[in-house]
C-alpha positions as CSV (number, residue, x, y, z in Angstrom):
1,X,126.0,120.5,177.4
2,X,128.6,118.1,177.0
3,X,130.7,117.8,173.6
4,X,131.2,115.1,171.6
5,X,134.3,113.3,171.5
6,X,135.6,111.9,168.7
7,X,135.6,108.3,170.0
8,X,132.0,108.7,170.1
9,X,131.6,110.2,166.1
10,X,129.8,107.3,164.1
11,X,130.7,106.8,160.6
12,X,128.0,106.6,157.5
13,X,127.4,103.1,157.7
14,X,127.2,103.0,161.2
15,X,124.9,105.7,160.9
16,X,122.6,104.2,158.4
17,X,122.6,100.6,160.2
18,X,121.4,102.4,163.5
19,X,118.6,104.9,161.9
20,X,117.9,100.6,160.6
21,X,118.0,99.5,164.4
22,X,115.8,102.4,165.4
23,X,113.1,102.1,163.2
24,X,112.5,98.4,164.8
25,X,114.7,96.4,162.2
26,X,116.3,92.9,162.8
27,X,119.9,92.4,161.9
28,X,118.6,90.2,158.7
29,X,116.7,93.1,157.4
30,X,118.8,95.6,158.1
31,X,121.1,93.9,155.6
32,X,118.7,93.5,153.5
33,X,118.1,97.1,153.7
34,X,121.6,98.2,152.9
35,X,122.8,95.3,150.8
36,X,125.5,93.9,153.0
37,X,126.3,90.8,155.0
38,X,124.2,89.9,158.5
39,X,127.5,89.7,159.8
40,X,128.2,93.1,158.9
41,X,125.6,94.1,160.6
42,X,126.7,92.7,163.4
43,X,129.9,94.2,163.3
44,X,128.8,97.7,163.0
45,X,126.4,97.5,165.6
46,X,128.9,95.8,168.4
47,X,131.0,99.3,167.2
48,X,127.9,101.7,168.0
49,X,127.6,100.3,171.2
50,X,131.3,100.7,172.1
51,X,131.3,104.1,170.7
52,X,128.1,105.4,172.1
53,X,129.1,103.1,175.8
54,X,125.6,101.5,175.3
55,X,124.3,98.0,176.8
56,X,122.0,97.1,174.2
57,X,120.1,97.8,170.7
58,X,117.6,99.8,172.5
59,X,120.3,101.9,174.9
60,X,121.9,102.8,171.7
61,X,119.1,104.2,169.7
62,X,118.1,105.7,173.0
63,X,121.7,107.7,173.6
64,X,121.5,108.3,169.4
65,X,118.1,110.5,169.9
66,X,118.9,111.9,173.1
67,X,122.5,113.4,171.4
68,X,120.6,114.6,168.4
69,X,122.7,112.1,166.1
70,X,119.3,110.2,164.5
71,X,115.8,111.0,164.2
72,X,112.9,109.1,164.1
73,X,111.9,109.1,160.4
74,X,109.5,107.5,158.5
């Protein structure tokens, strides 16, 4: 099984605003959600996809479960 690298390690918030992304929620009520800007948002998710090498929302959460790093909570 392949490590992870470091580049690849996601911090809190990134952390929090993709378990967000998984369970279905829009940028708009993500923020809501975690009390920050849309833009913030935004930015955090544009760095989970670098980080993670995904194409989209959906490939991210995808590569998230398949590593282990989120869960699918309700």
């Amino acid at each position: 099984m392949a490590e992870h690298h470091s580049s690849d390690t996601l911090s809190e918030r990134e952390l929090q605003v993709l378990q967000q992304v998984a369970a279905g929620n829009a940028n708009k009520i993500v923020a809501a959600h975690l009390s920050i800007s849309e833009d913030t948002v935004k930015g955090h998710v544009k760095a989970i996809l670098a980080k993670l090498g995904a194409n989209d929302r959906t490939h991210a959460v995808t590569i998230a479960l398949k590593r282990g790093i989120i869960s699918l909570e309700e």
